[in-house]
C-alpha positions in Angstrom: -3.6 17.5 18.0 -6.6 16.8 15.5 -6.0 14.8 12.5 -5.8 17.5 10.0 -3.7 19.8 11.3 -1.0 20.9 9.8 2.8 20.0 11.8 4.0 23.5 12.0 8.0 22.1 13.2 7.8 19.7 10.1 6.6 22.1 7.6 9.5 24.2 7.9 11.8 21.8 7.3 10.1 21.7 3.1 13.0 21.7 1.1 12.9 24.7 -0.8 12.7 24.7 -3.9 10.3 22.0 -3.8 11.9 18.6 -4.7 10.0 15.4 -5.3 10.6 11.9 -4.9 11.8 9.4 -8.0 9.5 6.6 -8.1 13.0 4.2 -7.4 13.6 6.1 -4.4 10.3 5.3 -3.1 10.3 1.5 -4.0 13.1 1.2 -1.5 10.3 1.5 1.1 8.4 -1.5 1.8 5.2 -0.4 1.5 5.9 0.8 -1.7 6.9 -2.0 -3.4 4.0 -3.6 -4.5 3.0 -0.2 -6.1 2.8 -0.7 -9.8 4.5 2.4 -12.1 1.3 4.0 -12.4 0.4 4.7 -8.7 3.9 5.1 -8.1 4.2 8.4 -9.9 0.7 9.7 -8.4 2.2 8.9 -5.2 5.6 11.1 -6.1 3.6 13.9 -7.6 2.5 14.1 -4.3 5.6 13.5 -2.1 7.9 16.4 -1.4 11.4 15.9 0.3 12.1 17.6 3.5 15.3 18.2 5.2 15.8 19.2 8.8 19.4 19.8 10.6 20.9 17.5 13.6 19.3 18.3 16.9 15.7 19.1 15.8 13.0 16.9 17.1 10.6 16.3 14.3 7.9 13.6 16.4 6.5 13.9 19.4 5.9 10.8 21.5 1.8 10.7 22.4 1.0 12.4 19.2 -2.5 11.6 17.5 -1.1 13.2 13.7 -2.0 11.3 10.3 1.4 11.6 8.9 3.9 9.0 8.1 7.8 9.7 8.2 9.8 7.9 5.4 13.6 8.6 6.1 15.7 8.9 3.0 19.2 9.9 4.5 20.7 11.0 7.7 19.9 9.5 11.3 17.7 9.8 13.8 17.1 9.0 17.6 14.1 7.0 19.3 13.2 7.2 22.4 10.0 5.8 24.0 8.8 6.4 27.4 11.0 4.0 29.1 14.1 5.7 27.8 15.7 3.3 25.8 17.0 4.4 22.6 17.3 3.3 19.2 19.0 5.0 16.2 17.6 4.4 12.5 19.9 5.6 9.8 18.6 5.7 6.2 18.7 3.4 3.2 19.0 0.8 6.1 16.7 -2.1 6.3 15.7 -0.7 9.7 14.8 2.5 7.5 12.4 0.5 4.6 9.4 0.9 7.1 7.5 4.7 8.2 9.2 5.9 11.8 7.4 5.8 14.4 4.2 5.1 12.5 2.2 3.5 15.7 -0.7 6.3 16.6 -0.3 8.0 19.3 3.1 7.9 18.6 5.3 5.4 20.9 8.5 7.6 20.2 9.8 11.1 20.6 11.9 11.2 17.4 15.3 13.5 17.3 17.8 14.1 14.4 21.2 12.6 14.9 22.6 14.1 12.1 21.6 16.4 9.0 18.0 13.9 7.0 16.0 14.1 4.6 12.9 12.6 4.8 9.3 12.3 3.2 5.8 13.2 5.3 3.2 11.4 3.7 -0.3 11.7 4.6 -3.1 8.5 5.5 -5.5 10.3 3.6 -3.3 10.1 0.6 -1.6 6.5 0.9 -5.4 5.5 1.7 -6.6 6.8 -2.0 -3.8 5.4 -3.7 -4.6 2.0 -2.6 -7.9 2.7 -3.0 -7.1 3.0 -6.6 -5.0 0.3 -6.7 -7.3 -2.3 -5.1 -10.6 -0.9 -7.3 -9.4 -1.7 -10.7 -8.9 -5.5 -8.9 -12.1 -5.5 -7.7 -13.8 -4.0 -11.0 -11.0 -7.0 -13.4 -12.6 -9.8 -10.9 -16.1 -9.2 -11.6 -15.9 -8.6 -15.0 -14.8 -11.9 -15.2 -17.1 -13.2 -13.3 -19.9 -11.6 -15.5 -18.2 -13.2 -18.0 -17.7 -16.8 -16.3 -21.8 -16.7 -16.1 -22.7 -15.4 -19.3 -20.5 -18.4 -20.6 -21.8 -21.0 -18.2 -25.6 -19.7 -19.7 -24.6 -20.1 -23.1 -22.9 -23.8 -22.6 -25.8 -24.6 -20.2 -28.1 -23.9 -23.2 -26.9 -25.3 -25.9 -26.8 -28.3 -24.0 -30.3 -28.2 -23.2 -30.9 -28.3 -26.9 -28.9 -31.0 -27.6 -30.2 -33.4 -24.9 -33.4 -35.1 -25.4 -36.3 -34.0 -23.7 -36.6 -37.3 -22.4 -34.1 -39.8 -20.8 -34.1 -43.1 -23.3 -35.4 -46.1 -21.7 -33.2 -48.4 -20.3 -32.0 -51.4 -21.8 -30.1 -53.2 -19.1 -26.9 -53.1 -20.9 -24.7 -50.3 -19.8 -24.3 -47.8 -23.0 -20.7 -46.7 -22.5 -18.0 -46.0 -25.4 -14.9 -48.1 -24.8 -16.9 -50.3 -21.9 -18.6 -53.8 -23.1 -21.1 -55.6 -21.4 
């Protein structure tokens, strides 16, 4: 499956009519949590909730997609190729990180039980960090601009206040506080 393809089985499962996420909803997740109210509201703007029924297979193991599942309620079955199960139910700490988010997938992913979920894209995670990172990176050297344009100043007032010469020395040590 290429990258940008669309996951037809996920898709229908778009809960109708559209519902978006509340930015506390989201901080639950851990990657979310460092989000500032700001991206966190771009990032809901963009997030629809899905809900599938129990029995419906939403990932497939071995799957190249750019989509991460956040489950919000319900449960849902793991498998990986070995066959060992595990079962994630939301608003669970087990449920604060994306399912099954290693590409190609490592699990086939099953409902236990009625969910609700979120399907975020990379593409869109990736810009909002972006944007949260850029500002950083714009605050730091703006400072830094400003750190030099400072040090020029202080450097050059204190070339006009020291002599152009050194004074000769007059074997006694010249220091305030300190007698020879």
């Amino acid at each position: 499956m290429h990258e940008t393809d669309h996951i037809e089985p996920v898709e229908r499962w778009l809960k109708i009519p559209n519902q978006p996420v509340d930015t506390e909803r989201l901080r639950t997740f851990v990657q979310f949590q460092g989000f500032d109210a700001a991206h966190l509201v771009k990032l809901t703007a963009r997030s629809l909730i899905y809900t599938a029924p129990a029995g419906v297979r939403l990932l497939e193991r071995g799957a190249r997609d750019a989509w991460n599942l956040f489950l919000l309620e319900g449960a849902l079955m793991l498998t990986p190729a070995d066959g060992a199960t595990l079962r994630i139910d939301g608003g669970t700490d087990k449920a604060a990180y994306p399912v099954a988010f290693l590409k190609p997938r490592k699990y086939a992913v099953e409902t236990l039980t009625p969910v609700s979920f979120l399907w975020v894209h990379d593409l869109l995670l990736e810009a909002v960090l972006g944007e949260m990172t850029q500002p950083a990176a714009e605050t730091r050297g703006a400072h830094r601009r400003e750190h030099n344009v400072q040090r020029a100043r202080t450097t050059r007032s204190n070339a006009a206040a020291m002599p152009a010469r050194p004074a000769p020395y007059s074997g006694q040590a010249n220091v305030p506080g300190i007698q020879s």
